[in-house]
PDB file of N, CA, C and O in Angstrom:
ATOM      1  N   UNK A   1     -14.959  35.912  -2.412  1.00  0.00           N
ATOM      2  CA  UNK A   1     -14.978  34.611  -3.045  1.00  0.00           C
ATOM      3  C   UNK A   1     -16.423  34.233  -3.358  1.00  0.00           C
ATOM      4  O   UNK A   1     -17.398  34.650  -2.733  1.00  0.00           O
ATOM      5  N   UNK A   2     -16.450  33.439  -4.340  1.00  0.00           N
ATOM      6  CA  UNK A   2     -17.713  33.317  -5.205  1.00  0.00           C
ATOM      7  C   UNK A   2     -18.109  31.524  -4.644  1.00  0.00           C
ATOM      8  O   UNK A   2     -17.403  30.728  -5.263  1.00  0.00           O
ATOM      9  N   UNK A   3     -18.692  31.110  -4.031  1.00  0.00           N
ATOM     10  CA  UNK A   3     -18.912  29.775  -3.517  1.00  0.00           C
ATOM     11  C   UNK A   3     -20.375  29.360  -4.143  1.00  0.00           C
ATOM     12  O   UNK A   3     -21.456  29.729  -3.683  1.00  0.00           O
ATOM     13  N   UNK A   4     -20.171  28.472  -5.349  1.00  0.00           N
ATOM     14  CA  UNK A   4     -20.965  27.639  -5.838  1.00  0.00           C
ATOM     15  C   UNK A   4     -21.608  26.005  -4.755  1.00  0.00           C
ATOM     16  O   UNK A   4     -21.051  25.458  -3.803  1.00  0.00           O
ATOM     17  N   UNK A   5     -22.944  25.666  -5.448  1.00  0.00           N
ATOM     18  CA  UNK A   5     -22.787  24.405  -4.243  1.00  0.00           C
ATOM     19  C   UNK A   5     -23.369  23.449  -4.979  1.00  0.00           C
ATOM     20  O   UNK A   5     -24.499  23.767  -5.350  1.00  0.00           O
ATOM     21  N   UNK A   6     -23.008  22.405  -5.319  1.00  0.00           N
ATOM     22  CA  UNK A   6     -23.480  21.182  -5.991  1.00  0.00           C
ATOM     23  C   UNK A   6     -25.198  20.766  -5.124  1.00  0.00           C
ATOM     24  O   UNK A   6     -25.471  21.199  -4.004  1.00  0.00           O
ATOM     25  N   UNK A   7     -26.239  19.788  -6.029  1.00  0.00           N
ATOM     26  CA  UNK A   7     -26.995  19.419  -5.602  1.00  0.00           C
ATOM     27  C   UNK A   7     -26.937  18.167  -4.005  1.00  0.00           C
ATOM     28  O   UNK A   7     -27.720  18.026  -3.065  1.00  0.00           O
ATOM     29  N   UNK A   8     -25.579  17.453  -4.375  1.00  0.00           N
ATOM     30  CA  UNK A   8     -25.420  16.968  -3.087  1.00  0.00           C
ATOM     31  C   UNK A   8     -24.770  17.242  -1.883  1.00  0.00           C
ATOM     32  O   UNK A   8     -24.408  16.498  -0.971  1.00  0.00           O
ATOM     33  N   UNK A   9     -24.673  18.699  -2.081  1.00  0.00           N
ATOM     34  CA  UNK A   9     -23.606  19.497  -1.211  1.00  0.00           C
ATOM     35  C   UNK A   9     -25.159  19.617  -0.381  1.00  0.00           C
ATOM     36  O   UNK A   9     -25.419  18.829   0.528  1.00  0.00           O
ATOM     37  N   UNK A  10     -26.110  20.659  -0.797  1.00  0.00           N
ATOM     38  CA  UNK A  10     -27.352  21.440  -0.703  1.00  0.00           C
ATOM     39  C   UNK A  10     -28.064  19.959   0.340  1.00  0.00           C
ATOM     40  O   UNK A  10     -28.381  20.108   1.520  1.00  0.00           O
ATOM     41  N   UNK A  11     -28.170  18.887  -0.261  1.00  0.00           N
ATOM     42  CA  UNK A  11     -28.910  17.875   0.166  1.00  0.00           C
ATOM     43  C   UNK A  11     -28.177  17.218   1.283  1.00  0.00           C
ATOM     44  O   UNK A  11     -28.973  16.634   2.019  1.00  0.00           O
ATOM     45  N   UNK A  12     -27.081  17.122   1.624  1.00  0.00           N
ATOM     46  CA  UNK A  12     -26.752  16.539   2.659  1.00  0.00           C
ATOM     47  C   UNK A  12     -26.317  17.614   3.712  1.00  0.00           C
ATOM     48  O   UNK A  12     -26.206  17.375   4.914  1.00  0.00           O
ATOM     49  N   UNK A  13     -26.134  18.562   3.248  1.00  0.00           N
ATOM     50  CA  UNK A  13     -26.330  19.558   4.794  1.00  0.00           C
ATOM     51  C   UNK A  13     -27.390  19.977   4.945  1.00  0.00           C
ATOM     52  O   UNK A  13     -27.466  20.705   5.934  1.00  0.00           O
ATOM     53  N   UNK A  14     -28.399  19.839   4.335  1.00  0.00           N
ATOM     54  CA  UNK A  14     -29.933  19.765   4.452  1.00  0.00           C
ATOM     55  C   UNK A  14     -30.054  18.802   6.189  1.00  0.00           C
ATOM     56  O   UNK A  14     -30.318  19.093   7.355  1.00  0.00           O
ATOM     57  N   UNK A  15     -29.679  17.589   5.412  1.00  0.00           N
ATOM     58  CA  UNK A  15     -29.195  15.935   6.450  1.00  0.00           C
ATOM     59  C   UNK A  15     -29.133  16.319   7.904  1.00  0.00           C
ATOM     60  O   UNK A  15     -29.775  15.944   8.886  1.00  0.00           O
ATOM     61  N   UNK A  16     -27.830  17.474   7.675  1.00  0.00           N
ATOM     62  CA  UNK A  16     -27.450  17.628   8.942  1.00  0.00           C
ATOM     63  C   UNK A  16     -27.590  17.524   9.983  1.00  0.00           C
ATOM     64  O   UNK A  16     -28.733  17.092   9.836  1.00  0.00           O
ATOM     65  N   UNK A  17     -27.443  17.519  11.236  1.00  0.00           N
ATOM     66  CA  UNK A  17     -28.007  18.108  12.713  1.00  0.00           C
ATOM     67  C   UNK A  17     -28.048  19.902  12.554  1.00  0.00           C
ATOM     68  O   UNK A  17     -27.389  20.771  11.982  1.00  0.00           O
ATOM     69  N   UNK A  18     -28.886  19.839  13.170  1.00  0.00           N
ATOM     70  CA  UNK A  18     -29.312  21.764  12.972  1.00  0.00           C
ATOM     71  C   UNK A  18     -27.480  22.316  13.585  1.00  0.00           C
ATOM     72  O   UNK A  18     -26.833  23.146  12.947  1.00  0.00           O
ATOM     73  N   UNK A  19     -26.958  21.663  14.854  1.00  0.00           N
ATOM     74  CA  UNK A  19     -26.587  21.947  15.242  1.00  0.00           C
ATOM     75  C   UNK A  19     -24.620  22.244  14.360  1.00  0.00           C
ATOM     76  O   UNK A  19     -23.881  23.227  14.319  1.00  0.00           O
ATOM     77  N   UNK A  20     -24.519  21.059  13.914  1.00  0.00           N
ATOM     78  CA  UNK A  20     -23.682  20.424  12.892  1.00  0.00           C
ATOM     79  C   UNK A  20     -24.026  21.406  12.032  1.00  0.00           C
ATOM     80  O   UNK A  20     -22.934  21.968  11.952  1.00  0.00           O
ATOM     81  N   UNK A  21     -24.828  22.094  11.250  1.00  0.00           N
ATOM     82  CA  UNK A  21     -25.492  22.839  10.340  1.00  0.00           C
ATOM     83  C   UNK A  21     -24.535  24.263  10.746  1.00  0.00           C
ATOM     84  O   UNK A  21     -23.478  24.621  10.226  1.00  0.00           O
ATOM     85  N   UNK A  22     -25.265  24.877  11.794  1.00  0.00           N
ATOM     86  CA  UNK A  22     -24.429  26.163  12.534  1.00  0.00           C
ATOM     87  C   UNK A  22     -22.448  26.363  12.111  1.00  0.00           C
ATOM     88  O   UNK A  22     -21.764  27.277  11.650  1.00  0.00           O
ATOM     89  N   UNK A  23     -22.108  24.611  12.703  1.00  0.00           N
ATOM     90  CA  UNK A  23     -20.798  24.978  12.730  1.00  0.00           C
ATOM     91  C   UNK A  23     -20.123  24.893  11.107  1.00  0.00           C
ATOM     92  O   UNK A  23     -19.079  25.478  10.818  1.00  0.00           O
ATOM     93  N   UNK A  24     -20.957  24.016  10.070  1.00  0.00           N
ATOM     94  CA  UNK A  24     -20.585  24.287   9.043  1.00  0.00           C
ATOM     95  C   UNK A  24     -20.940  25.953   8.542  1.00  0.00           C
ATOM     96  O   UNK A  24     -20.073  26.408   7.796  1.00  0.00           O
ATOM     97  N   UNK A  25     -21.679  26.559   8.745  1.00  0.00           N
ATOM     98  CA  UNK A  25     -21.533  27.620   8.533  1.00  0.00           C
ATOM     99  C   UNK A  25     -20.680  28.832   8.799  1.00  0.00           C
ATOM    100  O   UNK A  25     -20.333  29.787   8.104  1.00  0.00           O
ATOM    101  N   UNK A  26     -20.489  28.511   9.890  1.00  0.00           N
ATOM    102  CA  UNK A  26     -19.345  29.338  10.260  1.00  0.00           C
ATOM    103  C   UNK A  26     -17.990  28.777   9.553  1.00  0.00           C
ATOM    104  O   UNK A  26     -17.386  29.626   8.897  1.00  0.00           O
ATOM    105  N   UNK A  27     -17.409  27.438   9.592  1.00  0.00           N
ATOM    106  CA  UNK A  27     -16.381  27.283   8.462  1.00  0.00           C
ATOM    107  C   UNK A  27     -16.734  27.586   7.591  1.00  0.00           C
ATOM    108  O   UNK A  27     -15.644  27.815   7.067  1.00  0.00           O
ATOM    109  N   UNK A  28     -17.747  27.937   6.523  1.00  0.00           N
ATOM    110  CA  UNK A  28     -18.004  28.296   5.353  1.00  0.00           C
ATOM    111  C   UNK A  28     -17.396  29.432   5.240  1.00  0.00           C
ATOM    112  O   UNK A  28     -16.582  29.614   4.335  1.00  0.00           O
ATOM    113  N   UNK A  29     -17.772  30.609   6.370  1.00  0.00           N
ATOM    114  CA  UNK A  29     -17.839  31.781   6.254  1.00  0.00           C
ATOM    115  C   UNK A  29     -16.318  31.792   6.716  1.00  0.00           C
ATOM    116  O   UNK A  29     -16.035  32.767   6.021  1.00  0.00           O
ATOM    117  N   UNK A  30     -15.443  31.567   7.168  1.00  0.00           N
ATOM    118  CA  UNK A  30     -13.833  31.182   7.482  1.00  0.00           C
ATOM    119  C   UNK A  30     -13.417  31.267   6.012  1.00  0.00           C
ATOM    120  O   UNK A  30     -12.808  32.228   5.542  1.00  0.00           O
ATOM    121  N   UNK A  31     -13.742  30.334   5.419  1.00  0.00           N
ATOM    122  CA  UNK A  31     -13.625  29.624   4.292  1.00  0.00           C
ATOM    123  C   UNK A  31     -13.847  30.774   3.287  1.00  0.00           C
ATOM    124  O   UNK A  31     -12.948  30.797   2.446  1.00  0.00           O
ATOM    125  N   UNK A  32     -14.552  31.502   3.166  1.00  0.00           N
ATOM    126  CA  UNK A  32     -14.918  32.823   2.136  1.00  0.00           C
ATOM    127  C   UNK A  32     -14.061  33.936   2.222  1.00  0.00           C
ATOM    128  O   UNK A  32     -13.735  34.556   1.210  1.00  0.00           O
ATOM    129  N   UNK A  33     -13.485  34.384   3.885  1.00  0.00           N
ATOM    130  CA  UNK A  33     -12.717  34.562   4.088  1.00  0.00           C
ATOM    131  C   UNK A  33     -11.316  34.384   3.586  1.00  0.00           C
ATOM    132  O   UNK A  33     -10.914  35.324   2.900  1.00  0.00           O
ATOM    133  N   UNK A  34     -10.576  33.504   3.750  1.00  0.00           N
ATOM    134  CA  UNK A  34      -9.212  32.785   4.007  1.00  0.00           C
ATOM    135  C   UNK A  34      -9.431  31.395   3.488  1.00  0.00           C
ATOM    136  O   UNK A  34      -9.799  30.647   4.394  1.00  0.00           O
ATOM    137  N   UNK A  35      -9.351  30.966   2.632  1.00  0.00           N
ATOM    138  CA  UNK A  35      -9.673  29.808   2.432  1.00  0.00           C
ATOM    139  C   UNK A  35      -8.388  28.555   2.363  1.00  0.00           C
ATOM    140  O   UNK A  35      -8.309  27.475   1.778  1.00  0.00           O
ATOM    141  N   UNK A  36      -7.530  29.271   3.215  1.00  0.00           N
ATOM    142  CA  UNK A  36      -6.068  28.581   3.772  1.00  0.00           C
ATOM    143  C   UNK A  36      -5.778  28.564   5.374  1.00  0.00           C
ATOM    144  O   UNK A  36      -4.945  28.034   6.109  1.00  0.00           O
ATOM    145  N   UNK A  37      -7.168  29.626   5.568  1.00  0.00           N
ATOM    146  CA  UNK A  37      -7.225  29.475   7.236  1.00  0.00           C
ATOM    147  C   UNK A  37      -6.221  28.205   8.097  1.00  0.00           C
ATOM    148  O   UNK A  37      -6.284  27.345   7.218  1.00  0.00           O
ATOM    149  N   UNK A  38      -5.642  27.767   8.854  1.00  0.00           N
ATOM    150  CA  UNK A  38      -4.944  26.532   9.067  1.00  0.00           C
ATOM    151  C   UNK A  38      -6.088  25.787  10.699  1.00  0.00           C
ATOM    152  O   UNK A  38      -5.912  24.752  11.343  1.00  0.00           O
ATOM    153  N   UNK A  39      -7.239  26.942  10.858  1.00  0.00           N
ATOM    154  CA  UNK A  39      -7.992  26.258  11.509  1.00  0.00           C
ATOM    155  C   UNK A  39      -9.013  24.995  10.375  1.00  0.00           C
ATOM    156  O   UNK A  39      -9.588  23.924  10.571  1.00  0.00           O
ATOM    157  N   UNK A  40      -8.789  25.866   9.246  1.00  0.00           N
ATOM    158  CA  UNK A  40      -9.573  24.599   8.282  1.00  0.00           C
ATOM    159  C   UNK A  40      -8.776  23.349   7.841  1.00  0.00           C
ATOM    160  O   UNK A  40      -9.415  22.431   7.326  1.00  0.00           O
ATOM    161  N   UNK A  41      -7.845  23.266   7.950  1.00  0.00           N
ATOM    162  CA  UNK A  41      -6.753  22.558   7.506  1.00  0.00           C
ATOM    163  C   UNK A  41      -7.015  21.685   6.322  1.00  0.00           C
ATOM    164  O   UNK A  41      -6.996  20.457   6.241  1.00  0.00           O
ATOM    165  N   UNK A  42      -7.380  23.024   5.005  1.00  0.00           N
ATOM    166  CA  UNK A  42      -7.714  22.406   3.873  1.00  0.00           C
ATOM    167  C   UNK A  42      -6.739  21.768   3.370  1.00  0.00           C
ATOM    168  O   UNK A  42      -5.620  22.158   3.704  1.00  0.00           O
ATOM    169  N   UNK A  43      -6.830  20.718   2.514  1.00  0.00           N
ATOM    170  CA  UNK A  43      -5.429  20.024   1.411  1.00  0.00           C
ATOM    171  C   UNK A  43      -6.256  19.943   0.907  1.00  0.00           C
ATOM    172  O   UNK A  43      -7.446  20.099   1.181  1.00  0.00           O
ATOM    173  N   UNK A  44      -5.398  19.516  -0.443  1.00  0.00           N
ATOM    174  CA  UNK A  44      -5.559  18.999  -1.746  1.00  0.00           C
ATOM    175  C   UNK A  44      -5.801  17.386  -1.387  1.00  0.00           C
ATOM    176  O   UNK A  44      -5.290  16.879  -0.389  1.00  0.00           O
ATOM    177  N   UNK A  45      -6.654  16.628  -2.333  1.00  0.00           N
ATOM    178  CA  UNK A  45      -7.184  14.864  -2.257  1.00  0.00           C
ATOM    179  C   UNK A  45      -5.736  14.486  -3.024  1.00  0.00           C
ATOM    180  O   UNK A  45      -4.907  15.215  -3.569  1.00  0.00           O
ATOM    181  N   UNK A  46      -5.777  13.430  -2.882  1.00  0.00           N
ATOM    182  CA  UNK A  46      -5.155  12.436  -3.961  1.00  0.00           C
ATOM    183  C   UNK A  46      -5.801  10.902  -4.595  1.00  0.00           C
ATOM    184  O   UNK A  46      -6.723  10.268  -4.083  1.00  0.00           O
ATOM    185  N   UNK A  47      -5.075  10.550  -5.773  1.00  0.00           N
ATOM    186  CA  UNK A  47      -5.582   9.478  -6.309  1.00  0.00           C
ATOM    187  C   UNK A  47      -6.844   9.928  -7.000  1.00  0.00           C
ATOM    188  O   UNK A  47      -6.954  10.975  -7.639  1.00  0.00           O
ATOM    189  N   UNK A  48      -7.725   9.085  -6.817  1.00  0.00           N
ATOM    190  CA  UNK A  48      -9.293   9.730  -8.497  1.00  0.00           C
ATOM    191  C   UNK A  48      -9.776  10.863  -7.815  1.00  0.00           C
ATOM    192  O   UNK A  48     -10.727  11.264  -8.485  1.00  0.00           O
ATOM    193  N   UNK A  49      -9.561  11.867  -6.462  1.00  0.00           N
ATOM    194  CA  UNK A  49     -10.151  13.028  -6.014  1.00  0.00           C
ATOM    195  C   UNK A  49      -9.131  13.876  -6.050  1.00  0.00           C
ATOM    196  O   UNK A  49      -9.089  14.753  -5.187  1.00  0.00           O
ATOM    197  N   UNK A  50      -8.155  13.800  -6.993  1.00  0.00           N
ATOM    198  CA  UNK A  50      -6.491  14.517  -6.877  1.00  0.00           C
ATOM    199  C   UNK A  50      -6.977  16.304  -7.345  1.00  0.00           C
ATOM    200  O   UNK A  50      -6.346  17.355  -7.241  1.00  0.00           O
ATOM    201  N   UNK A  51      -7.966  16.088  -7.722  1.00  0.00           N
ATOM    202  CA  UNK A  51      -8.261  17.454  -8.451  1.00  0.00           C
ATOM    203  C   UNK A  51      -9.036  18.258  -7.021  1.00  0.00           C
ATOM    204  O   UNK A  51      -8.967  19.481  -6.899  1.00  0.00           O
ATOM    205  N   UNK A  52      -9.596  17.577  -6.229  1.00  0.00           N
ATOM    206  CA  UNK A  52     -10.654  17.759  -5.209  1.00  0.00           C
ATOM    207  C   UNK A  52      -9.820  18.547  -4.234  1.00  0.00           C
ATOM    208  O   UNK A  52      -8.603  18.617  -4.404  1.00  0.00           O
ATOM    209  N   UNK A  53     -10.501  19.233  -3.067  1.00  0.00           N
ATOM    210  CA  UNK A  53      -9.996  19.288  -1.695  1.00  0.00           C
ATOM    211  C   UNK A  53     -10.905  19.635  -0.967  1.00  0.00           C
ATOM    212  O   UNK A  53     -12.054  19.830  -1.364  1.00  0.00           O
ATOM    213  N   UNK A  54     -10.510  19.764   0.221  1.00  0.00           N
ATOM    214  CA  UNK A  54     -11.225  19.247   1.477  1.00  0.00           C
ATOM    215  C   UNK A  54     -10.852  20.050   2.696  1.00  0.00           C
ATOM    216  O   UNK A  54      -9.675  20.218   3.017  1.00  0.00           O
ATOM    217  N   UNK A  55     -11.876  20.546   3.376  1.00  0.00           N
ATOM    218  CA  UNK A  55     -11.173  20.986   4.630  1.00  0.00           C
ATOM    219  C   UNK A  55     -12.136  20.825   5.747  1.00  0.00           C
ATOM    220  O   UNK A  55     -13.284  20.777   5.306  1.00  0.00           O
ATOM    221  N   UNK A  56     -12.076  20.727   6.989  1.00  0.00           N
ATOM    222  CA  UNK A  56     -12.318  20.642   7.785  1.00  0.00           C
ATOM    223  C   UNK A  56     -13.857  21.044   8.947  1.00  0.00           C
ATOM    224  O   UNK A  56     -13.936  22.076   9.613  1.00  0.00           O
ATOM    225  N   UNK A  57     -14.658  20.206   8.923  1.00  0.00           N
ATOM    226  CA  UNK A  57     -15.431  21.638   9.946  1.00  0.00           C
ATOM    227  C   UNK A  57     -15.485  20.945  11.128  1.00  0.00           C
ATOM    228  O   UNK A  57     -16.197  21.598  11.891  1.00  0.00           O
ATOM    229  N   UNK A  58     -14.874  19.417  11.940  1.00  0.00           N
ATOM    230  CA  UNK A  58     -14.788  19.352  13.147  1.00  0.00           C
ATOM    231  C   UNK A  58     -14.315  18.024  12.964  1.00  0.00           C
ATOM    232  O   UNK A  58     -14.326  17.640  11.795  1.00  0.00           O
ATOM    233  N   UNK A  59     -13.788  17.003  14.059  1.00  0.00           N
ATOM    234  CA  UNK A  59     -13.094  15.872  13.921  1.00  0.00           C
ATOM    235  C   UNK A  59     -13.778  14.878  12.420  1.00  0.00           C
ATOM    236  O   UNK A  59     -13.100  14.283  11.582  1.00  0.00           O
ATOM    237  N   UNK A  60     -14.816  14.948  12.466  1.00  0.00           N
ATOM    238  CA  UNK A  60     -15.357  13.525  11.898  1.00  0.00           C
ATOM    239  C   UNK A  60     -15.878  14.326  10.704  1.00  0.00           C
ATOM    240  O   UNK A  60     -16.235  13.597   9.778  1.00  0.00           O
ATOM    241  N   UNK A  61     -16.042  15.892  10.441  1.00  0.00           N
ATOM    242  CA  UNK A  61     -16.881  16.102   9.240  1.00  0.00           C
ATOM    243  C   UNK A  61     -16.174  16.858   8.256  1.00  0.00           C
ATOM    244  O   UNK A  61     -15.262  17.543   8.719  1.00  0.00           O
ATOM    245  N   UNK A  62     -16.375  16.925   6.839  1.00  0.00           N
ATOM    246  CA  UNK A  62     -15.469  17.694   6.173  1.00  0.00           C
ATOM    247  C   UNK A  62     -16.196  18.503   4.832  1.00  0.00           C
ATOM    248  O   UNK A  62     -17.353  18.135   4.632  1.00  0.00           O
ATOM    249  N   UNK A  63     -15.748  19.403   4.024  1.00  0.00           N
ATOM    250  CA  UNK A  63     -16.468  19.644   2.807  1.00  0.00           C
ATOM    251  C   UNK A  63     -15.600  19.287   2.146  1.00  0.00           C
ATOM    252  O   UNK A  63     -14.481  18.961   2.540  1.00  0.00           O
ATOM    253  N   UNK A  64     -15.935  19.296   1.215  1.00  0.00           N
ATOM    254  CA  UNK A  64     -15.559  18.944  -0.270  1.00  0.00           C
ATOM    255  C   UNK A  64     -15.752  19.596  -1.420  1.00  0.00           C
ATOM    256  O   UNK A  64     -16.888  19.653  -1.891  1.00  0.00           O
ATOM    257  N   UNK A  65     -14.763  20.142  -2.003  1.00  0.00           N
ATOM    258  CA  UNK A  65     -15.213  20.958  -2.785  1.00  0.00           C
ATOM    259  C   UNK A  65     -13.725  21.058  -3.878  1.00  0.00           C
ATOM    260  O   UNK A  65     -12.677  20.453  -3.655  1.00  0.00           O
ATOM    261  N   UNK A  66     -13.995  22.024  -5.128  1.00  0.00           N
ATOM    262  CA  UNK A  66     -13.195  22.360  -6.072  1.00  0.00           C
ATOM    263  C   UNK A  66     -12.919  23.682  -6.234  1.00  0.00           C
ATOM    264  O   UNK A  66     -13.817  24.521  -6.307  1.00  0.00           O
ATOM    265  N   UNK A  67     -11.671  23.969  -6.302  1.00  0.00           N
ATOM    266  CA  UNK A  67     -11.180  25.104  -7.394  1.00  0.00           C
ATOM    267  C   UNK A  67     -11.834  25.547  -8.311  1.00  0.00           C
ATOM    268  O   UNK A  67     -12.053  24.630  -9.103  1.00  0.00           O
ATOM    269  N   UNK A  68     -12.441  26.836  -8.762  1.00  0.00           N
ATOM    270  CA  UNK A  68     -12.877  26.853 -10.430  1.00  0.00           C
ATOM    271  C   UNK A  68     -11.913  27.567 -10.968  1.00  0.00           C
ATOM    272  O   UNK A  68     -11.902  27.690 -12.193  1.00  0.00           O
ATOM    273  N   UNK A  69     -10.712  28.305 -10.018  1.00  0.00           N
ATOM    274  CA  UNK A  69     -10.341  29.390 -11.181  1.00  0.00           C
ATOM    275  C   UNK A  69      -8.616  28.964 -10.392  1.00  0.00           C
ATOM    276  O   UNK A  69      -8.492  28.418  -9.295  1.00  0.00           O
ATOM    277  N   UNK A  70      -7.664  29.316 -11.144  1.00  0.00           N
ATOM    278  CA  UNK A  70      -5.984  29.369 -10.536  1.00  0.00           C
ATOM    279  C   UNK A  70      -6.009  30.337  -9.184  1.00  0.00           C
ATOM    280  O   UNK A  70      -5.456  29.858  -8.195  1.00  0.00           O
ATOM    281  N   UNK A  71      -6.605  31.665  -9.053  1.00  0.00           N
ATOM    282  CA  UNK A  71      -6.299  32.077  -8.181  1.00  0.00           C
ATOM    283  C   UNK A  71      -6.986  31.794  -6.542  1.00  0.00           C
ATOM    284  O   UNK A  71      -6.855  32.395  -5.476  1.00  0.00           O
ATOM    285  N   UNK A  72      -7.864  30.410  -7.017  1.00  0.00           N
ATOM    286  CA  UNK A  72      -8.707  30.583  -5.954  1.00  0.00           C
ATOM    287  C   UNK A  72      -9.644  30.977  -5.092  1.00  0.00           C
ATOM    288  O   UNK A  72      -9.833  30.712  -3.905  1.00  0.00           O
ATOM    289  N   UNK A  73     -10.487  31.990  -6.254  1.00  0.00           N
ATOM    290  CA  UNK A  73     -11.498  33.152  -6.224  1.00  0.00           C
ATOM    291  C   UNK A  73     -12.784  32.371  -6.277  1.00  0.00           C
ATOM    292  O   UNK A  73     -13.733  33.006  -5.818  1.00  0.00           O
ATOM    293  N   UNK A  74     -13.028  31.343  -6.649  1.00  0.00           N
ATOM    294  CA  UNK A  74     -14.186  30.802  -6.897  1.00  0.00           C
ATOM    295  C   UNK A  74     -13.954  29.335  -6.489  1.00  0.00           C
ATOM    296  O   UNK A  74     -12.838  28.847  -6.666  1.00  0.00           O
ATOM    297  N   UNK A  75     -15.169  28.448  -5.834  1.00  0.00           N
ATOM    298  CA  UNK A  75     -15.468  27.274  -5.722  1.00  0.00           C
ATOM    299  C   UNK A  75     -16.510  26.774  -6.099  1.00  0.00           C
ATOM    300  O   UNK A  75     -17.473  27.459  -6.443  1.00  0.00           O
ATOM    301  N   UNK A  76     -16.501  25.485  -6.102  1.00  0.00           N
ATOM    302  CA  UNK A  76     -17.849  24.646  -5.584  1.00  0.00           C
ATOM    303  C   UNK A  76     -17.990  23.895  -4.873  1.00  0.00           C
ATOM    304  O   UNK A  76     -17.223  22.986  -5.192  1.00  0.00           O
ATOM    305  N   UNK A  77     -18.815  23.487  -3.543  1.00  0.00           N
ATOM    306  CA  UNK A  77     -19.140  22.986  -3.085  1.00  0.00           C
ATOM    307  C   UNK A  77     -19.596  21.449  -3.716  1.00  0.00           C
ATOM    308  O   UNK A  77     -20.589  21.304  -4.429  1.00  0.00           O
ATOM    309  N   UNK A  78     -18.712  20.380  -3.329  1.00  0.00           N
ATOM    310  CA  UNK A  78     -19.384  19.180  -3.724  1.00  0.00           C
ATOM    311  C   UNK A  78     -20.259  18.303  -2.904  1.00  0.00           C
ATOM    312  O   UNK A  78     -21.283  17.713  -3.247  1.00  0.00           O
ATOM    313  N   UNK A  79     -19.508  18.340  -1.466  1.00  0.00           N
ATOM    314  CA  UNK A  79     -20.041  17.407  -0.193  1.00  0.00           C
ATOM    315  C   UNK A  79     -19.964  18.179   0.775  1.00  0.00           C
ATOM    316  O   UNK A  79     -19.408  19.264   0.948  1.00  0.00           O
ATOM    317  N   UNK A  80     -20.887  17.183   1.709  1.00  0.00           N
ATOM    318  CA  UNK A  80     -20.683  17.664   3.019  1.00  0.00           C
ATOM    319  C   UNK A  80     -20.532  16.337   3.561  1.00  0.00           C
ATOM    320  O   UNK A  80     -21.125  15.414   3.003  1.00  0.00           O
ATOM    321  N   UNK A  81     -19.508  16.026   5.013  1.00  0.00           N
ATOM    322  CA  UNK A  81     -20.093  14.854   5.947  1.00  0.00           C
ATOM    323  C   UNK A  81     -19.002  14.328   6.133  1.00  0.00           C
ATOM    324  O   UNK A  81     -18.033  14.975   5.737  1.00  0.00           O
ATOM    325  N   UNK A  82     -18.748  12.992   6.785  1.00  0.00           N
ATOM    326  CA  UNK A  82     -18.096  12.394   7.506  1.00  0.00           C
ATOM    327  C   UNK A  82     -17.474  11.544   6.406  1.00  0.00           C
ATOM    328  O   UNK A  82     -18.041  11.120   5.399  1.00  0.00           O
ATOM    329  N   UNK A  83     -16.028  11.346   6.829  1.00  0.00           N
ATOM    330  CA  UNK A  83     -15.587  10.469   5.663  1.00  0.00           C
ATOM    331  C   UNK A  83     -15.553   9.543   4.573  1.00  0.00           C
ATOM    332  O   UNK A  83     -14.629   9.183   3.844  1.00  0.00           O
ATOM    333  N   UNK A  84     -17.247   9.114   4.641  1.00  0.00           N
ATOM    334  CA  UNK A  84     -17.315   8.663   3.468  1.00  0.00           C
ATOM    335  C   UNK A  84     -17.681   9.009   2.515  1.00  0.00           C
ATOM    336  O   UNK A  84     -17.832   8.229   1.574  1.00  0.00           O
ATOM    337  N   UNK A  85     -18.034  10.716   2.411  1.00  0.00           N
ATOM    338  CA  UNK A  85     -18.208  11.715   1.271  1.00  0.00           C
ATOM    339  C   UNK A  85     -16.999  10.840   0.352  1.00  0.00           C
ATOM    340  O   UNK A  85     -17.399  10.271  -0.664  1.00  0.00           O
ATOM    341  N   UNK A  86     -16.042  10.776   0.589  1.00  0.00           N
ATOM    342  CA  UNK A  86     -14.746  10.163  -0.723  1.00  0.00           C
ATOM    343  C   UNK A  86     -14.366   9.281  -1.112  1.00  0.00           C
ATOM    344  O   UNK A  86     -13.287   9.089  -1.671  1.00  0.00           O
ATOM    345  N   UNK A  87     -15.264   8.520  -0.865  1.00  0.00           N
ATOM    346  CA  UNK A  87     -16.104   7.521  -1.814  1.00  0.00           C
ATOM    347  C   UNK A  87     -16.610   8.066  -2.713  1.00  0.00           C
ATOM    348  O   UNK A  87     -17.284   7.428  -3.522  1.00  0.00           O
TER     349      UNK A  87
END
């Protein structure tokens, strides 16, 4: 899988805690993997992020990101962070 990353993806896990940093990486790399993993417990958004989805890297933090292609071969990274990335 081909994982693109938006400028505020790059900048707010910049933000991070180093530590917070680590464990998003390892979901990343889950995520490149399997990107239905059910430890990520990605979905699809709804309402104005209906196109978006989201999965998991620990209670309070999440990415955000898009589809580029039908089969699911490619993303981008939009966000990183705690629920008010969806806003």
């Amino acid at each position: 899988m081909t994982i693109y990353a938006y400028a505020r993806y790059r900048h707010n896990y910049k933000n991070l805690d180093p530590q917070l940093q680590k464990l998003v990486d390892r979901r990343v790399s889950l995520f490149r993997r399997s990107p239905f993993d059910p430890r990520l417990d990605a979905h699809r958004l709804h309402g104005k992020l209906k196109n978006q989805w989201s999965f998991s890297v620990d209670a309070q933090n999440r990415v955000l990101f898009e589809f580029l292609d039908k089969k699911n071969e490619n993303a981008v990274f939009l966000d990183v962070g705690d629920h008010s990335i969806y806003k």
